[in-house]
N, C-alpha and C positions, 0 to 999 in steps of 0.2 A: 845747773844740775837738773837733773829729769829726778822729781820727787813723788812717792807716793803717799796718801793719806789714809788710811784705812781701817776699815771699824766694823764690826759685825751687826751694829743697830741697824736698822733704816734710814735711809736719807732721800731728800730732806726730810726732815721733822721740826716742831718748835721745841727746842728745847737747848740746853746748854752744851751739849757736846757737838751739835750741828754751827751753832754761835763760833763757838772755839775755833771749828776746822773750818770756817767760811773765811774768819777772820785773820788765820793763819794764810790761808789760801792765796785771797787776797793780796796780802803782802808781799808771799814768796813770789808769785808771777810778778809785782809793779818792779818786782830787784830782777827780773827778768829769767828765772826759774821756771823749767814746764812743771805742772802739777797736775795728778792724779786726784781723781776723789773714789775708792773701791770700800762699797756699802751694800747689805740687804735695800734693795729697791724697797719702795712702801709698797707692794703687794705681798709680801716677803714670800714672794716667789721664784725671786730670780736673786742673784748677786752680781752688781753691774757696773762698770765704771761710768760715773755720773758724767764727767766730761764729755765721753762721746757716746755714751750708750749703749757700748758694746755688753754684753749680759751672759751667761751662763745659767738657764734653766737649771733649774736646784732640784726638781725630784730626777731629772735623770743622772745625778751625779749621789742623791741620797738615797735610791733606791737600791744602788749597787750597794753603799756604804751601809745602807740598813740591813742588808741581808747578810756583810758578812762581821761588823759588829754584833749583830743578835744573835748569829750561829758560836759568834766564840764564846761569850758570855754564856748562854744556853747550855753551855757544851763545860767548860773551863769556871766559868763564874755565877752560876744559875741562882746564888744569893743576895746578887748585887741589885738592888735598889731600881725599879725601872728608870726613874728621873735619872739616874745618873747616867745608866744606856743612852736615853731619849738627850743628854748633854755632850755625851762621847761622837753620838752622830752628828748633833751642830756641829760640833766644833770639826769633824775630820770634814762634812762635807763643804765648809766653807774652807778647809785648809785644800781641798782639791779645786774648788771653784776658783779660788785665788790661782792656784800653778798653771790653772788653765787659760785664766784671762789672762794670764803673763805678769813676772813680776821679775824676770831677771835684768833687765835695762833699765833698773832704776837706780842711783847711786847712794840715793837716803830712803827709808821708808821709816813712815812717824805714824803707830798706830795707836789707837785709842780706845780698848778696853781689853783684858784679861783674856778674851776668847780670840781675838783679831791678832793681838800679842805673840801669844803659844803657839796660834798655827801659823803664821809669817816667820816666826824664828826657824819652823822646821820646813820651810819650803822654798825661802829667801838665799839668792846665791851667794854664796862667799865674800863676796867682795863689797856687798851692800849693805852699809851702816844701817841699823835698826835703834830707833829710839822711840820709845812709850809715853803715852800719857794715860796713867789710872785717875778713873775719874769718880771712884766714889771705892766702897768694899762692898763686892756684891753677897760675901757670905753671910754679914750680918743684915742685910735688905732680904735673904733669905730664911732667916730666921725670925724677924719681923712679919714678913710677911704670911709666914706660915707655910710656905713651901718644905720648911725641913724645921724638925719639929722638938731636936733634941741637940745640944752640941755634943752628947755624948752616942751620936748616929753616925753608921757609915755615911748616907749622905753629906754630914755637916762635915767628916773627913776629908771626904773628895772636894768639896767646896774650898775647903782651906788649901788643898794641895792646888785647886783652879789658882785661888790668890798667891802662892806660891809661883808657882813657874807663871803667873801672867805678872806678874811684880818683876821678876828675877832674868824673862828671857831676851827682852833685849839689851842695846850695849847699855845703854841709861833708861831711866825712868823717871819720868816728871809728874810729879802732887801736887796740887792743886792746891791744898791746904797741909796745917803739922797734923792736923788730927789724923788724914787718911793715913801719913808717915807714922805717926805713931800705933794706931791702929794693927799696922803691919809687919812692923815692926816688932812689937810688942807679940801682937797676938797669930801671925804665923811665921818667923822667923825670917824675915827678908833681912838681908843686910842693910842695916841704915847708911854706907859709904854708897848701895847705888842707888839712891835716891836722889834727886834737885827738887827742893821747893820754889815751886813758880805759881808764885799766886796770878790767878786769872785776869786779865785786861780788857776793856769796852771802849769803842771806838766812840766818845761822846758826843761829838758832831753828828755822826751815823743818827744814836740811837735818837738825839735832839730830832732828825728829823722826822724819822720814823714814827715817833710819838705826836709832830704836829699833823700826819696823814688822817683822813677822813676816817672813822672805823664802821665797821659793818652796824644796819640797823641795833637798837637795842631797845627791851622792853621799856616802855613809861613808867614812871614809877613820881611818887608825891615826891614835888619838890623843894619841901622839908626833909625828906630824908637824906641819908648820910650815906657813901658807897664805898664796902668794903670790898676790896680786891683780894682774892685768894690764887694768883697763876701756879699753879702746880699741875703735874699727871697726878690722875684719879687711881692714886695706888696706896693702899696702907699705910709706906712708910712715909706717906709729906702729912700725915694726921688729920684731917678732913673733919673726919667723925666727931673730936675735942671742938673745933670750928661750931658743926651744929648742936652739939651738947651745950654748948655754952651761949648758945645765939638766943631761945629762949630768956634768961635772965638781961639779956640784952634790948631783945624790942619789946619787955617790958614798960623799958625806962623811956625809948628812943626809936624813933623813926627810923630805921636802918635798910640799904638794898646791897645783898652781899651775892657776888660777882666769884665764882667759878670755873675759871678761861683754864680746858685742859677735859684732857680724854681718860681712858686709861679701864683695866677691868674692875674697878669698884667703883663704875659709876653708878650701877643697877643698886645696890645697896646703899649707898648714897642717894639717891632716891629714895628707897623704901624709908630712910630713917628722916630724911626730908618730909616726909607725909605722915609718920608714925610722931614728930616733935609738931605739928601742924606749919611747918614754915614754908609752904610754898608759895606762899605770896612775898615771901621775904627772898630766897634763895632761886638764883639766875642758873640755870648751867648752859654755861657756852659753848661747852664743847673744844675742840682745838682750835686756835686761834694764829691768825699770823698777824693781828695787829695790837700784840699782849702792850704795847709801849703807848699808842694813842690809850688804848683800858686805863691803863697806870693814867697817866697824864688826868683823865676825867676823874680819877677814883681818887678819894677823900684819906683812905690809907688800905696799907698793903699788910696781909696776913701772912706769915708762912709756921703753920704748926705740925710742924713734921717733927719722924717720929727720930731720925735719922736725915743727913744731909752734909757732904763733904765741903761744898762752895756753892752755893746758890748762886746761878745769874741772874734770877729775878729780886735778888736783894741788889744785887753791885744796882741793877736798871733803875730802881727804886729810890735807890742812895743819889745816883749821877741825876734825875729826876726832880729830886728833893720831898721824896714822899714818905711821911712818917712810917713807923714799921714795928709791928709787934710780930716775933719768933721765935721759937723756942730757942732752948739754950742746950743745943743739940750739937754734935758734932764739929765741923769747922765755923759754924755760925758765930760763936762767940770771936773770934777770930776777924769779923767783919764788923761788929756791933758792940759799943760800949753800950751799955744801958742806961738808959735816961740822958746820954747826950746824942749817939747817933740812930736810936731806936728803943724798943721796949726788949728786953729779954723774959722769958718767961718758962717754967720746968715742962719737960713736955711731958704730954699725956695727961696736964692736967686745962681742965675745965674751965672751972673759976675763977683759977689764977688768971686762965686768959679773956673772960669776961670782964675781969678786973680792969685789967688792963688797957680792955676795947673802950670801955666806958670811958678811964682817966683817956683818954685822947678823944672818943664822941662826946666830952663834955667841956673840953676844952682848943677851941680853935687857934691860941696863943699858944699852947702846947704843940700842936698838930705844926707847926707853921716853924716855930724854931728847932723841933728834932728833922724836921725836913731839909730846913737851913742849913744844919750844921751836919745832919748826912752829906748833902749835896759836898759841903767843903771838905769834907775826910775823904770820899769818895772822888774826887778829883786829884787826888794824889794818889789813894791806899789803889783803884784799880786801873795806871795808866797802860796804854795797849801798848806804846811806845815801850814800856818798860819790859813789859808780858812779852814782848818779839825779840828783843836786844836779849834777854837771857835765855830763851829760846835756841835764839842762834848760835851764843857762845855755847851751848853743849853741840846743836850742831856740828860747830868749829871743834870742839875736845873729841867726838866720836871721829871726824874725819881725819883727824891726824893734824890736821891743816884749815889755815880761814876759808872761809865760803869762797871768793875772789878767788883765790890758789885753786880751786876746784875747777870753778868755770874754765879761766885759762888753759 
């Protein structure tokens, strides 16, 4: 089959939805499948297919769509919310940059968020199966964040109506986790019959290796101390801020070097609150990293206090690893993590709780060693990749009428 992949973020990037479509990728060409990868280039200048590099400059297709989205609104809607204007033009200039890079000789196209979703269903030909992967809700990551500020807002409307038809427009749609399903469910009316839960897969030989590779310089630090790992993007909702509020009552007690591998727009604040708690002798920032699995492998345990989060791949990396783990009890996270056998759980947004919690594991290496252990073993079942591709394929196989094999022929 000639398949496309396609997503509105940028590629590559380090993060989990790039994991996801590598690792899919992958697969589909070894079964001898041609495959597509159509992403926001990292300059997010262009929209291009990664494969061969063919591209479509994005202001001269958004400059046409800016001027006559702005005139109708202006004209017809002059109360509507700029954000959602400045979202109506993403979305239509990516749904032309698509038509134009070609998308009708593909026989499957498998896209991968709410924006990539909506406008490939309205520009994809007839005859080409369309199946989704949502990978998080981005309505309520915008109301965390603070991009929209009220659920009782036109904004937080049009947000919900995004999760609507990007839930709703292809033939199937795959979750990641039950929390995003329920979420959705629940809170904008998607039908829960087109939904498949397909929890996420890691290539564990892969990541093993990856993890023994050499990693970039890193600062010295006294070799008593203890290394916490935090891999997340530098954004509100993976909770940062609880991280260094709670880091004070910590290197109190304890020699501690806490590790921040990831980018994002609240790094600058993250800073500021890094020098306002005095911890910068404590607190590393890395920046974006592509070698987050050798980090892990060095680092003593893994944080994630987010505020929000459908399936973390840096927990599944962590588990397969065998590196203890304190995270809130947010989202699909409980879903990944018993508590107190394959990790720590803790409420998010709070503090203390999670100081608490840093401590019982920096003050116990017996502790650290067997929630590591016994991650590792749940984790070698709960995220096999074999499993994550085989049910993959049978929607696949349900969307196309017919098995994959039947196709090629």
């Amino acid at each position: 089959m000639k398949i496309l992949l396609a997503t509105y973020w940028y590629l590559p990037h380090v993060g989990g939805v790039y994991n996801y479509m590598t690792q899919l990728s992958r697969y589909l060409e070894s079964q001898g499948h041609h495959v597509d990868i159509m992403a926001h280039h990292p300059d997010m200048q262009k929209i291009w297919m990664m494969s061969t590099g063919r591209f479509v400059e994005k202001a001269k297709v958004k400059d046409y769509v800016y001027e006559q989205v702005l005139g109708f609104y202006q004209t017809e809607l002059p109360m509507v919310d700029p954000w959602i204007r400045w979202r109506e033009i993403e979305r239509y200039t990516y749904e032309i940059s698509a038509a134009l890079l070609g998308v009708n000789n593909y026989d499957l196209i498998h896209t991968h968020d709410i924006v990539s979703t909506r406008a490939i269903a309205r520009v994809k030909p007839a005859h080409a199966r369309h199946v989704a992967t949502i990978h998080g809700v981005l309505a309520s990551e915008h109301l965390l964040s603070g991009q929209i500020t009220s659920r009782d807002s036109l904004p937080f409307a049009y947000a919900a109506a995004e999760e609507y038809f990007g839930f709703t427009s292809a033939d199937r749609t795959i979750v990641p986790s039950r929390w995003v399903a329920d979420q959705v469910v629940a809170g904008f009316g998607v039908p829960a019959d087109h939904l498949d839960h397909v929890p996420y897969g890691l290539d564990a030989d892969y990541l093993e290796i990856q993890s023994r590779k050499r990693t970039d310089p890193l600062p010295n630090q006294d070799i008593r101390s203890l290394t916490i790992l935090c891999p997340a993007r530098l954004v509100p909702v993976k909770g940062h801020q609880y991280l260094l509020e709670a880091l004070p009552q910590i290197v109190a007690q304890h020699p501690v070097v806490v590790w921040l591998a990831g980018d994002g727009g609240y790094t600058e604040e993250l800073k500021r609150l890094v020098a306002h708690e005095g911890l910068e002798h404590v607190v590393r920032f890395l920046g974006a990293r592509e070698d987050v699995a050798a980090l892990m492998r060095k680092a003593d345990i893994v944080v994630l206090p987010s505020v929000q989060d459908a399936l973390p791949f840096s927990i599944m990396e962590a588990q397969i690893l065998g590196k203890p783990i304190v995270a809130s009890r947010v989202g699909g996270i409980p879903e990944m993590i018993e508590s107190g056998k394959t990790g720590i759980l803790v409420a998010p947004g709070e503090a203390q709780e999670l100081a608490r919690a840093l401590l019982q594991l920096i003050g116990s290496s017996g502790l650290r060693l067997k929630l590591g252990q016994q991650a590792a073993l749940w984790a070698k079942e709960a995220w096999s990749l074999e499993r994550m591709l085989s049910r993959t394929m049978a929607i696949y196989e349900h969307v196309l009428g017919k098995t994959v094999s039947e196709v090629q022929s």
